[in-house]
C-alpha positions as CSV (number, residue, x, y, z in Angstrom):
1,X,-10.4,37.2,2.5
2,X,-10.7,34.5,-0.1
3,X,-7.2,33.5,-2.5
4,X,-8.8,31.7,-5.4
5,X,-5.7,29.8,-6.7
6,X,-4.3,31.5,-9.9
7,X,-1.5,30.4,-12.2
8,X,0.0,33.3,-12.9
9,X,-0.1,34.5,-9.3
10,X,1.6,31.3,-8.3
11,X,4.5,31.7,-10.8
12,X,4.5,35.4,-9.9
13,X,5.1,34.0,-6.2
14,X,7.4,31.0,-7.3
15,X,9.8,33.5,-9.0
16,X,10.3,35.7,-6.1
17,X,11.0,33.0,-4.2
18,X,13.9,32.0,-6.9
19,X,14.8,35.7,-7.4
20,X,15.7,36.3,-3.5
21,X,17.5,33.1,-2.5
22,X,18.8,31.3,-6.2
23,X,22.3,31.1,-4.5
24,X,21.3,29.1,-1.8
25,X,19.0,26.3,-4.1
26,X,21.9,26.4,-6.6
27,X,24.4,25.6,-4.1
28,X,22.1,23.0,-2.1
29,X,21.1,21.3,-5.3
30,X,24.3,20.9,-6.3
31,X,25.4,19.2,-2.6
32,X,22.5,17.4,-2.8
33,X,23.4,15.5,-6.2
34,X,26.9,15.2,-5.1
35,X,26.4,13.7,-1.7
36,X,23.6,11.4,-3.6
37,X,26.5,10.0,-5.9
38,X,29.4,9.7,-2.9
39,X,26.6,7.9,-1.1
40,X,25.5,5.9,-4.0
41,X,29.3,4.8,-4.6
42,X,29.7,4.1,-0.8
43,X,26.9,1.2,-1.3
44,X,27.7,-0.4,-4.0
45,X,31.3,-0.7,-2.1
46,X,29.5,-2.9,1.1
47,X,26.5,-4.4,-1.2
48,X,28.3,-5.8,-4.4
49,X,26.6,-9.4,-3.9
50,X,24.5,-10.4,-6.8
51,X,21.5,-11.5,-4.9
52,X,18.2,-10.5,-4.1
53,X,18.1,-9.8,-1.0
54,X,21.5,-7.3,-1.7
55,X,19.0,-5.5,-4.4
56,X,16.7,-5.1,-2.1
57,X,18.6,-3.3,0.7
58,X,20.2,-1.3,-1.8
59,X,17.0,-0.2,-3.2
60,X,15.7,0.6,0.1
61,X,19.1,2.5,1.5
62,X,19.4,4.3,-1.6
63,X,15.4,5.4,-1.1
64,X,16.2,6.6,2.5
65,X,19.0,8.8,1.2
66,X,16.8,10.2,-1.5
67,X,14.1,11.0,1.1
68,X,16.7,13.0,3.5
69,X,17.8,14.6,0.5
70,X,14.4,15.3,-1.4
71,X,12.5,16.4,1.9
72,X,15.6,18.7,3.3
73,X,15.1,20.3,0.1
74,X,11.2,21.3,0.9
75,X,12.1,21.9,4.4
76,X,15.1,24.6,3.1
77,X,12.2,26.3,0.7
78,X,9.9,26.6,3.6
79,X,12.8,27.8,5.4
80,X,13.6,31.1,3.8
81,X,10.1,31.3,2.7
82,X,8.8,31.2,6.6
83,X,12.2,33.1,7.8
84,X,13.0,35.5,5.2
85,X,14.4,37.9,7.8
86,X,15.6,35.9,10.3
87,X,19.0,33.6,10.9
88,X,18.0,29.8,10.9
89,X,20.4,27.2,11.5
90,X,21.3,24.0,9.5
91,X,19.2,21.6,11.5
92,X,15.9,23.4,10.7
93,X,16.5,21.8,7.1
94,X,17.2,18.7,8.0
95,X,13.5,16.3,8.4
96,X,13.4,13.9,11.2
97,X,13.9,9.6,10.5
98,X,9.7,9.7,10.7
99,X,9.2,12.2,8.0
100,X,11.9,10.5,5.6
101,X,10.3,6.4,6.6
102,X,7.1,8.5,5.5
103,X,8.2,9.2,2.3
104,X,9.8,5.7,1.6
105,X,6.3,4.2,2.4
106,X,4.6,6.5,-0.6
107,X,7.4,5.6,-2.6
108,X,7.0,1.7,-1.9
109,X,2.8,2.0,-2.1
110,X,3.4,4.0,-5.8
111,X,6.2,0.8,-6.8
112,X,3.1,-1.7,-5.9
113,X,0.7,0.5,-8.0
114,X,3.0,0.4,-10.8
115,X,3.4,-3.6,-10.6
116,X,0.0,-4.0,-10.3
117,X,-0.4,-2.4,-13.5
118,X,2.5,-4.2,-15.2
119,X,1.1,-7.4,-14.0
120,X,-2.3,-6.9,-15.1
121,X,-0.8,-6.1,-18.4
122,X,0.9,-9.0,-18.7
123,X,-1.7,-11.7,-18.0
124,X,-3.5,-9.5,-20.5
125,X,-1.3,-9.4,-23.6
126,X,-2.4,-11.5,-25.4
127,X,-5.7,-9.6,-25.7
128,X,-4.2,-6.3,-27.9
129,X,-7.6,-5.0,-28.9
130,X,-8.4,-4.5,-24.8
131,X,-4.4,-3.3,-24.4
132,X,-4.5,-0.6,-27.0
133,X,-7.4,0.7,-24.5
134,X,-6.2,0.2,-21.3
135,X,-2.8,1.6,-21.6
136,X,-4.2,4.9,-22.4
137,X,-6.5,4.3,-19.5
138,X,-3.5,3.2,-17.4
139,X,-1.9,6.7,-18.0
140,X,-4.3,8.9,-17.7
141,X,-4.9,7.3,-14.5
142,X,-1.5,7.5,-13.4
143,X,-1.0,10.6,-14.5
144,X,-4.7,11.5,-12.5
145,X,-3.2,10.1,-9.2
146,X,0.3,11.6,-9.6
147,X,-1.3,15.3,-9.8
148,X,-3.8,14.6,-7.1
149,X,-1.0,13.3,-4.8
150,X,1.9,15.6,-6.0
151,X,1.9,17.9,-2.6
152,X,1.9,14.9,0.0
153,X,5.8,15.0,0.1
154,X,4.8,19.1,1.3
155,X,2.4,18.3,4.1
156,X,5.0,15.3,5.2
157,X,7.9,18.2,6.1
158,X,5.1,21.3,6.7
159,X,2.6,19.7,8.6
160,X,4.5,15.9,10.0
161,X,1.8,14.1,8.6
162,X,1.8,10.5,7.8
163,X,1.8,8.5,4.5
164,X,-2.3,8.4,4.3
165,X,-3.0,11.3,6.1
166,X,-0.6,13.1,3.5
167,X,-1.7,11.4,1.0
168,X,-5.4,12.9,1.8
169,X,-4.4,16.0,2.5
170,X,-3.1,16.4,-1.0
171,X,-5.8,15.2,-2.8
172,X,-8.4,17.5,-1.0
173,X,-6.5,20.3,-1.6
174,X,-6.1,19.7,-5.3
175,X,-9.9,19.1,-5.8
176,X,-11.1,22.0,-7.9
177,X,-8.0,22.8,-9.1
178,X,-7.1,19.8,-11.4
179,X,-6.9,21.5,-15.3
180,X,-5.0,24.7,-13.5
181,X,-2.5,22.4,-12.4
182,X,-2.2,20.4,-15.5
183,X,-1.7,23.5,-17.2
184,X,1.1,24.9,-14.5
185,X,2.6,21.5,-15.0
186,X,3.1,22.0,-18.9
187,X,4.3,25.5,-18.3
188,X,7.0,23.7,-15.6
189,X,7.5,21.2,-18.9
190,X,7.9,23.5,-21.5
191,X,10.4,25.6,-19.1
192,X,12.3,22.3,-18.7
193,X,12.7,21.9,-22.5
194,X,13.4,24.9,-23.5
195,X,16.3,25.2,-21.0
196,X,17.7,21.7,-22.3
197,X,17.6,23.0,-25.5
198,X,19.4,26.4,-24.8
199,X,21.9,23.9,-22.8
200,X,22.7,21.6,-25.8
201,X,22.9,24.4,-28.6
202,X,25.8,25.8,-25.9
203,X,27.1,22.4,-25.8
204,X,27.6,22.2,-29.5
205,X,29.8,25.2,-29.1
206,X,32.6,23.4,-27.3
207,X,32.2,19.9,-28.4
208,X,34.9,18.5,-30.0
209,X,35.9,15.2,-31.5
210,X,37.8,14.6,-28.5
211,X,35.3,12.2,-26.9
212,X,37.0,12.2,-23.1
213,X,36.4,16.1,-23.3
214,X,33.1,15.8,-24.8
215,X,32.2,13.3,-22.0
216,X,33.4,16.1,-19.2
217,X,31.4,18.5,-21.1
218,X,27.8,17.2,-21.3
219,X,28.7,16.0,-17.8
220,X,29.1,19.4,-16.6
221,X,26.1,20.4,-19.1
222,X,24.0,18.1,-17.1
223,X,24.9,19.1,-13.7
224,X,24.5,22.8,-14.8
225,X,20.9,21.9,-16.0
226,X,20.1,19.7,-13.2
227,X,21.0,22.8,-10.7
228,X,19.0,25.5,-13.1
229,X,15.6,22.9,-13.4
230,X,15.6,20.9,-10.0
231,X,15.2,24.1,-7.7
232,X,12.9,25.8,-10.1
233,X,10.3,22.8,-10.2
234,X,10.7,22.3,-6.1
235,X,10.3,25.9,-5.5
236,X,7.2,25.9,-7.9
237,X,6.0,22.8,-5.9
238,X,6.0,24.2,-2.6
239,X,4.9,27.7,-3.7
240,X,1.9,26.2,-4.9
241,X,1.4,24.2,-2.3
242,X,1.0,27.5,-0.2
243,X,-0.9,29.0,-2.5
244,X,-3.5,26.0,-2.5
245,X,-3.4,25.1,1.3
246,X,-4.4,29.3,1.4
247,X,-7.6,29.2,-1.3
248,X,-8.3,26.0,0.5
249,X,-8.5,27.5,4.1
250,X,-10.1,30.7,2.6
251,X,-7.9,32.5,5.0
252,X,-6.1,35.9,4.9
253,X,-2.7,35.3,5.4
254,X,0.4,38.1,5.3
255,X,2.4,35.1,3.7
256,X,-0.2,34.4,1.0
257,X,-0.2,38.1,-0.1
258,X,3.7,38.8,-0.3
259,X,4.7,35.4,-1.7
């Protein structure tokens, strides 16, 4: 039977995803950013020359340890998505050294795109007529190849694919489906704000002029929104992911009807 990819049926899918297993991508989140600043703390102990080959390694370290982190998380969503009634063990979350160099190489190929465009824009400067166009070009196009590519970090921990091969699989899926996903993107956005917003009017609540307890307060504000927003949008992500890997397939699927 055909899925045509729906919005609504995706956040339908995406919120009984949250709804069955929040505890778990609360708690996992919150690890996550933890470990990320022990670990980030740890380097800067061993690399606190101020050269450029110490930048460098850091950069690169500090990108490894995102990966792990960043593609566990996918892995832990596909985890109770795919085992919803079964017992799994810690090491089904965690991706293998290939999946994670993977990611670092997408991440490294979108930091060349990026200073590409930076250095095109700044032999070009002096030219503002032609930059007040192609900035707005440079965005949109961005923006254009961020969408297209958003799902290749999915088909690195579902599928073990490679940096190009990911990279392909993501745009081909997205094909037809461009304007829906800008428009579940915004919805993911306006989500996003509104929760900061709610966040900072409770803030404003406890804030005094005491600015050491004001400081431990938006911390703890920003932790608390970080572990609301972070497994919402990954969840969302991966759910539609499914969703479009299904329409694309034009399968039946017991997975693609329940979630």
């Amino acid at each position: 039977m055909y899925h045509p990819f729906s919005i609504f049926e995706t956040i339908k899918a995406a919120w009984g995803v949250i709804k069955k297993n929040y505890i778990s991508l609360i708690i996992y989140s919150v690890i996550s950013l933890i470990l990320f600043q022990i670990i980030s703390f740890i380097t800067s102990l061993f690399f606190f020359f101020d050269n450029t080959y110490s930048k460098i390694i850091v950069v690169l370290l500090m990108m490894l340890v995102q990966s792990y982190l960043t593609l566990s998380f996918y892995k832990l969503i596909l985890t109770l998505i795919y085992k919803e009634y079964y017992e799994f063990e810690f090491g089904d979350i965690i991706p293998s050294f290939k999946m994670a160099l993977n990611f670092v190489v997408i991440g490294l190929c979108m930091v060349v795109l990026v200073g590409t465009i930076i250095f095109i824009n700044n032999q070009l400067q002096e030219y503002t007529t032609l930059m007040l166009i192609l900035d707005k070009v440079e965005i949109l196009a961005l923006a254009y190849v961020l969408i297209r590519s958003i799902f290749c970090l999915c088909f690195i921990v579902d599928d073990d694919s490679g940096p190009i091969e990911s990279l392909k699989q993501s745009f081909s899926i997205t094909k037809n489906n461009f304007f829906k996903l800008v428009v579940l993107i915004l919805i993911v956005l306006i989500f996003i704000a509104v929760l900061l917003v709610l966040i900072n009017g409770v803030i404003t609540l406890f804030t005094t002029e005491n600015t050491t307890s004001e400081a431990y307060i938006l911390k703890i504000a920003g932790i608390f929104w970080f572990a609301l927003s972070f497994p919402t949008v990954q969840v969302m992500i991966m759910t539609t992911y499914k969703r479009l890997v299904y329409s694309h397939q034009d399968v039946d699927d017991d997975i693609a009807e329940t979630n």
